[in-house]
N, C-alpha and C positions, 0 to 999 in steps of 0.2 A: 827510848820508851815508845811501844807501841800507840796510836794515836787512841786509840778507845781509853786507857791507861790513862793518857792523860786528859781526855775530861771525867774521870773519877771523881775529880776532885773539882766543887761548887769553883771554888775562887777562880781557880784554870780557864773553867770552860767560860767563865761570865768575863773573863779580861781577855780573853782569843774570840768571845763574840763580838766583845768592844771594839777590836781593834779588826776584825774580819769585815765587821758593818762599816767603818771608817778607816779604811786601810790606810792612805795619807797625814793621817794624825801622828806629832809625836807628842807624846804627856809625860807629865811627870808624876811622882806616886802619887801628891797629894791630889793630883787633876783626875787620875785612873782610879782614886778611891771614892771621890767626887761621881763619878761617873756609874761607877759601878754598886757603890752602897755596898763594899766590903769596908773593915777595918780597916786598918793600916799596916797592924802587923799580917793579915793573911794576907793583903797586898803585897808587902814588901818579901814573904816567903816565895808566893806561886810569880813573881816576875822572876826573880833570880831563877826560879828551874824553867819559866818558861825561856829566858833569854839562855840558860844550860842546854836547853832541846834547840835552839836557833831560831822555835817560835816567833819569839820579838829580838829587835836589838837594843844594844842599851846605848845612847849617844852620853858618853860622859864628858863634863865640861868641868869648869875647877867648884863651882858651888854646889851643880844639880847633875841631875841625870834626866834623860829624856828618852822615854821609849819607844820603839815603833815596831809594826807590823816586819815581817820578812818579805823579803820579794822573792825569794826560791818555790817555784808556781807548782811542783809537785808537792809541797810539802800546802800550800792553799791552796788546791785541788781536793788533799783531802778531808781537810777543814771544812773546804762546801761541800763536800759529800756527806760530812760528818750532822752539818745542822740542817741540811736538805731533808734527810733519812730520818732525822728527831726532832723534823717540824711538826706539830702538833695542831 
């Protein structure tokens, strides 16, 4: 998915700004929902496709999962170009 594609979509772009501003963080839904002021189900939709785009990972353990930012620096290069360009 093209990266404009994917901030289309409110939830997306508010949990890739979360985790862009605090790179080093890993959360979990209920922390990332916490965080962000989405539901839980649009939470628990836009991580699954962001972790499907390699956006985030998903650290699974046997009770929880924990999320975090990518470290593949082309793909957050153009994340900062992206909220640089639609700073306001």
């Amino acid at each position: 998915m093209p990266t404009d594609k994917v901030f289309k979509c409110q939830a997306r772009e508010k949990i890739i700004q979360f985790f862009h501003q605090n790179p080093n963080t890993i959360d979990t839904i209920n922390g990332i929902v916490t965080w962000t002021g989405l539901t839980k189900k649009e939470t628990v939709k836009a991580l699954e496709e962001l972790v499907d785009l390699g956006i985030l990972l998903a650290h699974r353990a046997s009770s929880t999962v924990g999320y975090a930012y990518t470290t593949d620096k082309k793909l957050i290069a153009k994340i900062k170009k992206h909220f640089k360009s639609n700073k306001q």
